[in-house]
N, C-alpha and C positions, 0 to 999 in steps of 0.2 A: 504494500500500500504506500506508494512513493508520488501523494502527490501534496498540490496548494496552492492556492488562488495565486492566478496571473499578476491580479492587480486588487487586492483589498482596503476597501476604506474601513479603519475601525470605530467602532463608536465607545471609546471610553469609557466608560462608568465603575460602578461598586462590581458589576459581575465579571467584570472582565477589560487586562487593558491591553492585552496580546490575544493572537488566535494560534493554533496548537499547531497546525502545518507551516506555519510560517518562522517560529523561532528556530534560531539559527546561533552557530558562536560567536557573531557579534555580540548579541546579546548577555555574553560573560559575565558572571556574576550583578546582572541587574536585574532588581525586583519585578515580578509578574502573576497578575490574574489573569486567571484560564477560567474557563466554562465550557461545560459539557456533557458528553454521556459516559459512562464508566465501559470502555471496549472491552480493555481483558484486566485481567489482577491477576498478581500470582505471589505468593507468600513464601518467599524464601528463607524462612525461620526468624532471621536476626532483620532483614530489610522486608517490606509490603512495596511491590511496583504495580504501577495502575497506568496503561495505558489508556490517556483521556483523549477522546472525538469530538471536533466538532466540524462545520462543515468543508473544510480547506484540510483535515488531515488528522495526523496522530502527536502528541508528545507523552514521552514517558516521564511519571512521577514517583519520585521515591521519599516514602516515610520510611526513616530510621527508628531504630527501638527505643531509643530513647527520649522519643517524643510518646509518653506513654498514652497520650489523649487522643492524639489525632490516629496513634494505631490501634485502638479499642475503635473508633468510628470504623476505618478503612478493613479491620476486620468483620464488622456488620455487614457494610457495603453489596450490595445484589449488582450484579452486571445490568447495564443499561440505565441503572441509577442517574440521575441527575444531579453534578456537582460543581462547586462555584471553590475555586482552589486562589493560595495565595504560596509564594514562594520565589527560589534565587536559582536563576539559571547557572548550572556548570557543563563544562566542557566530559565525555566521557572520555574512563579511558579506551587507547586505543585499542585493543580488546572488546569491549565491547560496544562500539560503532557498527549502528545497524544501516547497509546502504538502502536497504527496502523502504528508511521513510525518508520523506521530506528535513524531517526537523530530529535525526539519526545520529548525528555527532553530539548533540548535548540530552541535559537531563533537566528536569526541576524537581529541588531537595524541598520539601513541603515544610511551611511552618501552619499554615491554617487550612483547614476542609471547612464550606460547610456544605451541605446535604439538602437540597431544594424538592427534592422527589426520587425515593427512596423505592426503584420498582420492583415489584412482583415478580416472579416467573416466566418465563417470554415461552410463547407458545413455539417458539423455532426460535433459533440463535441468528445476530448478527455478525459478529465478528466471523464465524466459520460460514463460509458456502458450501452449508451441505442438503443436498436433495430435501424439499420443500414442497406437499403438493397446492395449486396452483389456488387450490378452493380454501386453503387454509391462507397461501400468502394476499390473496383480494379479501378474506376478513378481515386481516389486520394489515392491512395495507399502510398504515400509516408505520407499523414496525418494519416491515420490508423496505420502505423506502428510509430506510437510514441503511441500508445494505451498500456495501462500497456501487458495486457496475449499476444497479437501477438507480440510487443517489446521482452519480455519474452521469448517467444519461438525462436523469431534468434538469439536472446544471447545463449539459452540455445545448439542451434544447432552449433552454430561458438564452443561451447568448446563441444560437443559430437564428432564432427570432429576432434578437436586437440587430444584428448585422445585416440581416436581410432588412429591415427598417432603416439602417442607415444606406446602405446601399441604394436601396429606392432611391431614397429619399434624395439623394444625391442626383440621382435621373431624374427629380421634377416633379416624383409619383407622390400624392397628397391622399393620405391614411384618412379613409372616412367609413364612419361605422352606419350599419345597415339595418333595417330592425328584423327584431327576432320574434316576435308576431305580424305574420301575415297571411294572406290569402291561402287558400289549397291550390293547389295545380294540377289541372289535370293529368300531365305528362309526367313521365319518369317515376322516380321512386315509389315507394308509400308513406303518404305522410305521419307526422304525429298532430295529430290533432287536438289544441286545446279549446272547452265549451269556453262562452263566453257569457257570465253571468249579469252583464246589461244588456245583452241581445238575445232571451231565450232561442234556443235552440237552431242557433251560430258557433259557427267554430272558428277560431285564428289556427293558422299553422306553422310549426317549427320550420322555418326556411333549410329547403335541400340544399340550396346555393343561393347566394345575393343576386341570381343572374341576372332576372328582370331589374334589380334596382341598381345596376352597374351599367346596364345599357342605358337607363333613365340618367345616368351620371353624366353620359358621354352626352347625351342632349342636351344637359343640363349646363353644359361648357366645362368643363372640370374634364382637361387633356389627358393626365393621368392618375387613374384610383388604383389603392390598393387598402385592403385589409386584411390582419391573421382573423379568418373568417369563420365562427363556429355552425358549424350543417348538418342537420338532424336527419335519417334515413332510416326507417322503419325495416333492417333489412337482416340479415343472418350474417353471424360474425364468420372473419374467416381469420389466418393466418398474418395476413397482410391488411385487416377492415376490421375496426374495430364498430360495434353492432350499437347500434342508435345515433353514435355522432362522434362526430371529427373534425379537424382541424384543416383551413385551407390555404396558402396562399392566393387570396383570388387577386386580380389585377384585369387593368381593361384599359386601353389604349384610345383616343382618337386619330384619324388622319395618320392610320399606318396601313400598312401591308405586312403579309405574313413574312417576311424577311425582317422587316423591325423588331417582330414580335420573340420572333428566334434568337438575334443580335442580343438583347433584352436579357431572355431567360439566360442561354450561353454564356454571354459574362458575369452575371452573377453567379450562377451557379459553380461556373471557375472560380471565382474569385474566394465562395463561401468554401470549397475542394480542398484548394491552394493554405487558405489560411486560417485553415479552424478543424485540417483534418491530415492525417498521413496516408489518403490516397490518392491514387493517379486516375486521371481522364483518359482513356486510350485512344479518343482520338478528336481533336477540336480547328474548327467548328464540326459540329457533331455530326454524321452521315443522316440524309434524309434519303427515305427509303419507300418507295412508293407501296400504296395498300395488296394491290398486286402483285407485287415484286415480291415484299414479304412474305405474303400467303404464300408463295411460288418457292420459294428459295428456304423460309424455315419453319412454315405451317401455321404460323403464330403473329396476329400484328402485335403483340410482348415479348419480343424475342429477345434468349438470354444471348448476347454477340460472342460472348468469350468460350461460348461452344464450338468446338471446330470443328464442327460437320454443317454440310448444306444440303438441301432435298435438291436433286434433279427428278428435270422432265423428262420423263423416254418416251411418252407418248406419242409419239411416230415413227416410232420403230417399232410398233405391234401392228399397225397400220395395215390388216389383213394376216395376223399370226392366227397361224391354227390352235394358239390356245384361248378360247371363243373369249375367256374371264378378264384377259387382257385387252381381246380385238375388241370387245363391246364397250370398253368402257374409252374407246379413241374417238366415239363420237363429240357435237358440242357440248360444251357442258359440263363434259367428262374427261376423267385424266388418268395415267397411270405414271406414281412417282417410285422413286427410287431412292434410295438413303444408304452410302455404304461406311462399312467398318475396316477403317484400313488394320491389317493384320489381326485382326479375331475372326478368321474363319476356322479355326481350329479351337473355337472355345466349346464346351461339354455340352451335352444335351440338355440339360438341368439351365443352362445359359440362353438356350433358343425357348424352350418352356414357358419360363418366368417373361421374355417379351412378347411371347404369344401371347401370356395370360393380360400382360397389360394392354396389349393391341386391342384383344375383347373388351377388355375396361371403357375403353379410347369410345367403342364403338362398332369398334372391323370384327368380319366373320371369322378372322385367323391372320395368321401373319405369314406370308410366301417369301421366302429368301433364296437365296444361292450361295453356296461355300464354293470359293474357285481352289480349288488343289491341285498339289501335283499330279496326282493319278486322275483328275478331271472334276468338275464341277459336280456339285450333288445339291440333294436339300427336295424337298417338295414339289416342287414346280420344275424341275430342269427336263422330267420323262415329258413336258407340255410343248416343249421348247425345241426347235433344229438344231443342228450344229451351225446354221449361218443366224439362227437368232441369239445363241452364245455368243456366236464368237464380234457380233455385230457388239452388242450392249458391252462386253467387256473393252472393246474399243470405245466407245462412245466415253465409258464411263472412266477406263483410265485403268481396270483393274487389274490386279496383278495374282501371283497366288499366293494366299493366305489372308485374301481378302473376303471378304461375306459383304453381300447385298440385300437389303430388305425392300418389301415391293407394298405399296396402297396401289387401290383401282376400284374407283366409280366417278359419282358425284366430283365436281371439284371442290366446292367446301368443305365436304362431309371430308374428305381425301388427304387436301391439306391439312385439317384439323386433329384426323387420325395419326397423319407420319412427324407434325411438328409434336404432338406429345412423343411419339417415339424418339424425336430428338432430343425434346426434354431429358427424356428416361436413360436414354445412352448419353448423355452427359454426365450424370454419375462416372463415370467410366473416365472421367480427364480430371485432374488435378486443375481445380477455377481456382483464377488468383483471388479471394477476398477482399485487396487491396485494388482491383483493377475497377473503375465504373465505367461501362460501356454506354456510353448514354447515344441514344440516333432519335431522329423524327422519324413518326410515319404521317407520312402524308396523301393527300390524294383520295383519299378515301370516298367510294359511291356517296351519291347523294341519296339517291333511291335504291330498293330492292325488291323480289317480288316475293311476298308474302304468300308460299305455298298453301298455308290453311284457309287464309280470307281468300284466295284466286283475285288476289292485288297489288296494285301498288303500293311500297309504303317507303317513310323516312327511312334511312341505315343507320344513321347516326343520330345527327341533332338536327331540326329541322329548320331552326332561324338560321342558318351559316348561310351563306352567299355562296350560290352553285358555282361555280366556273365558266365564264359567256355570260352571266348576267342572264336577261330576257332572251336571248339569242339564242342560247344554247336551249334552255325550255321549249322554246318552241319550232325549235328545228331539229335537234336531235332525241333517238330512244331515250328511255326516261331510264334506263340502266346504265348506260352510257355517260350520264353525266356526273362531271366528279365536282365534288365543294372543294371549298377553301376550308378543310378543317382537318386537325393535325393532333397527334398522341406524342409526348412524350415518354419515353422508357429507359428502365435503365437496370441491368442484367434481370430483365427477365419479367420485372415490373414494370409496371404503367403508372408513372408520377401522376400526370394531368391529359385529359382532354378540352381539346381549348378551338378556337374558329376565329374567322372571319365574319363579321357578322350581317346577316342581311338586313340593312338598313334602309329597303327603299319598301315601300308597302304594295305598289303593285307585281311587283317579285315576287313577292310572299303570297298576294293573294295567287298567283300562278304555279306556284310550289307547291304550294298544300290544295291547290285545285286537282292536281297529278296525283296526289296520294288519298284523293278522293274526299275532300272537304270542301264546303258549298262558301260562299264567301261569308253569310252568314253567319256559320258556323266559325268560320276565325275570328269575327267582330266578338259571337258572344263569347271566346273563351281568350282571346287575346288584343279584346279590345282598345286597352288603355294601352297596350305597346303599339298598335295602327295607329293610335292620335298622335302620341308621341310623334313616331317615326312622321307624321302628317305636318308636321307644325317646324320639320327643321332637325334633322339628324343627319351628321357626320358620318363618316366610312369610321370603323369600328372593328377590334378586335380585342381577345382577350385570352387568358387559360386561367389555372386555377390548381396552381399543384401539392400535393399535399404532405400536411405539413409532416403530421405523424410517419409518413412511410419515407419523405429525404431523410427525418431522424432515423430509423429503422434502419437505413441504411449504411448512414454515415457512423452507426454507433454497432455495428458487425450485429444485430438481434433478427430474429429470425420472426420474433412473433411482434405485432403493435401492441400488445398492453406491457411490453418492456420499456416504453418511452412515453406512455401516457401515464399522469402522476396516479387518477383513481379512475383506472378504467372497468366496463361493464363484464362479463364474465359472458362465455360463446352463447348461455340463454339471456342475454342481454336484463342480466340481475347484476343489481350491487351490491353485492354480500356481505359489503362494511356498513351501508346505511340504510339496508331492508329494504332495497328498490327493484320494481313498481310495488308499493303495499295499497292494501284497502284505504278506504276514506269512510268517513262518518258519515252516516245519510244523513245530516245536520247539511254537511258540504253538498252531498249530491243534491240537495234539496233546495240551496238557492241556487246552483248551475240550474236547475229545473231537468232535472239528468233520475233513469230509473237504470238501471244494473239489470240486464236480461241475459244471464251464464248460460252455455250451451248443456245439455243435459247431460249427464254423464251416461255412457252407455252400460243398460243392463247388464249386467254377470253372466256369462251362459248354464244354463243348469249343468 
């Protein structure tokens, strides 16, 4: 535990006029109050040493025996104790100089304790990281977060915050806050709903995102907005999304283009990289990668880059193969890819097994590969196959022997989305650097799609973004065909933020959503006050929105987000430190003017 504040201001007073990570042997033999928690003690018969916390670090305390008061208290003393110490800095000897702390060359010889909260039992230890489960550390969450790495990380995120503040801030961007009661929305999430007890049987809604009130900013003349934005989403937690609400960087531009908007995030995000973290960019300005391209090349628009394998297309070289599962799937629409493993074509059968089983997971009917060997090609599929269709694809593809190929074929979404998970999964198989951030755009992305189940048109994405062609392209070209101005960031493997261009003209809009089959009517009554808006004087416009909790997640090597949130909700979106969602008193529900109708529980079967 070798750390302490970069830069601390102290605040002098009766508790304290030093902080414990910071004393050092200048400090030689001169007087100092510490305050803090009791880390470890350990009782060396004739000496009591008490390593005291607080939050810049450790110093170690030594009562001698001969101070017979203060070692009756320090013998009481319970770990995590809270204590207010007074005493004289020395130098240790050389011998015992610990390089593990901060403040490890000296000691403080105790003349007075006193004891401000004297604690209990700790339901899991802090000083030791030892295996905790996860339902016990969100009880007492307020004890875990005195834990060195989670401590750590909300330090480290309170100043990721500040410097992204000043950095804006430096670019002209004007911090303005948004309200957290508003309207429901039709589109996106699922809201959280609060009643509102002046308006029976009205509800305000926990804002998904500022978005409407960030495009209203840019009307409003205010060039540049940003704020760390809190957004509520009624949705199922995962690994990477933590379940009810989170943290955004939103931000919103006027009178730019998507090249601004990149220039923008890209150097800050260096900048926050560079000097608040020990890892690397691999590559800047960041690659933009078309939504195509991607689907095509690694099945995923979240692609992790520092996986070194890429899907190819061989779909034209089955182009009439008599093996019918490949030639049918060469029609439009449909593809057949390819993914190979340079030298594991000789890995066990238990090896081919275990990706078949995740191929079925994925979606696919099984998984067809090809082992190239020396005594010839084997595997599944190779009896389906000529000797000029071997020996055609191992050209194509490059391969050699001891190499293995694994094959998708149908659909192209369905397709790409099957062999990018298999790229996923064989990525295990490469040593990733932790230290490397692969960050790229994806861009391009449809604006429309056709919605198999309605037999329709619909959005892809977002549906305010600015098509590509403006009015032009709407109504000259397929409605699949055309692509927006709207763009994902990612970065190994995650998707920070999706963000656009925004469609700022309103007879655009009303022709956009006329194609995904909405009457103009129908946009006035659910996006009416953004048509006046945009009616009365609106700028070219864009924006993203990237979040906060998962750049921390990132930048702090954690794997899961409630590692970087201070009190977060638990995967059934409970707070199991403050008893949340609980009942309310029908006194409450009674002036919301609200009646409680539970689903019934279903009968027992005999």
């Amino acid at each position: 535990m070798k750390k302490a504040a970069e830069s601390t201001q102290i605040l002098k007073n009766r508790f304290r006029s030093d902080y414990c990570g910071l004393l050092s042997p200048e400090r030689e033999h001169g007087s100092v109050r510490l305050a803090g928690w009791v880390h470890r003690k350990r009782d060396h018969g004739g000496l009591i040493f008490i390593d005291l916390r607080d939050h810049t670090g450790l110093s170690q305390l030594v009562i001698q025996p001969e101070q017979q008061e203060l070692f009756a208290i320090a013998e009481q003393l319970h770990i995590e104790s809270v204590i207010c110490v007074e005493g004289v800095v020395v130098r240790r000897a050389p011998g015992a100089i610990n390089p593990r702390l901060a403040s490890g060359e000296i000691e403080v010889v105790l003349s007075q304790i006193s004891v401000e909260s004297n604690a209990q039992t700790l339901p899991f230890p802090v000083a030791d990281e030892v295996q905790t489960s996860e339902e016990l550390r969100l009880k007492y969450r307020f004890i875990d977060l005195r834990r060195e790495k989670i401590h750590e990380n909300i330090i480290f995120r309170s100043r990721l915050t500040a410097a992204m503040r000043r950095y804006l801030e430096a670019k002209d961007f004007i911090e303005i806050q948004t309200p957290i009661l508003t309207s429901s929305s039709p589109e996106g999430a699922r809201d959280f709903l609060v009643p509102s007890r002046l308006h029976p049987g009205k509800f305000y809604a926990l804002p998904q995102a500022p978005q409407q009130f960030k495009q209203l900013l840019m009307v409003s003349g205010f060039p540049r907005y940003f704020q760390i934005a809190p957004c509520f989403r009624d949705e199922d937690a995962r690994a990477d999304r933590s379940p009810g609400e989170f943290y955004q960087l939103d931000m919103e531009m006027a009178f730019i283009e998507q090249d601004d908007l990149f220039s923008i995030l890209e150097g800050m995000i260096e900048h926050l990289t560079t000097t608040m973290s020990h890892k690397r960019i691999t590559r800047f300005p960041f690659p933009r990668i078309s939504y195509k391209e991607v689907m095509n090349r690694f099945g995923t628009d979240k692609p992790d880059l520092r996986i070194p394998l890429e899907i190819s297309d061989v779909t034209p070289l089955f182009v009439g193969s008599a093996f019918k599962v490949f030639a049918n799937s060469t029609v439009e629409g449909s593809c057949v890819k390819a993914l190979v493993l340079k030298g594991r074509g000789n890995e066990s059968r238990l090896f081919y097994d275990k990706a078949e089983k995740r191929a079925k997971e994925l979606g696919s009917g099984g998984l067809a590969y090809i082992q190239f060997k020396e005594e010839g090609p084997k595997g599944p599929v190779v009896k389906f196959l000529s000797e000029a269709d071997l020996s055609t694809l191992k050209s194509h593809l490059a391969l050699e022997n001891g190499d293995v190929v694994f094959f998708g074929a149908g659909k192209w979404a369905a397709t790409c989305k099957i062999m990018g998970g298999m790229r996923t999964y064989f990525g295990d198989l490469f040593s990733l650097d932790k230290d490397e951030l692969s960050f790229c755009w994806i861009v391009d992305f449809p604006m429309f799609e056709y919605n198999e189940e309605a037999k329709k048109i619909d959005f892809s994405h977002n549906p305010f973004s600015m098509p590509q062609g403006e009015m032009e392209a709407l109504e000259t070209m397929s409605p699949l065909d055309i692509l927006a101005y709207q763009y994902d960031i990612v970065c190994n493997g995650i998707e920070l933020s999706s963000g656009a261009i925004r469609n700022h003209k309103p007879e655009i809009m009303y022709k956009a959503f006329g194609i995904a089959g909405y009457s103009r009517e129908e946009v006035d009554l659910r996006f009416g006050h953004m048509i006046e808006a945009f009616k009365l004087g609106a700028p070219p416009h864009g924006g993203i929105a990237p979040g906060l909790d998962r750049m921390v997640m990132i930048l702090c090597d954690e794997q899961n987000i409630r590692e970087v949130i201070a009190f977060p909700m638990n995967q059934q979106a409970q707070d199991l430190m403050m008893g949340s969602p609980s009942a309310v008193t029908p006194v409450q529900l009674k002036e919301l003017s609200l009646q409680i109708d539970l689903p019934k529980k279903a009968e027992p079967k005999p």
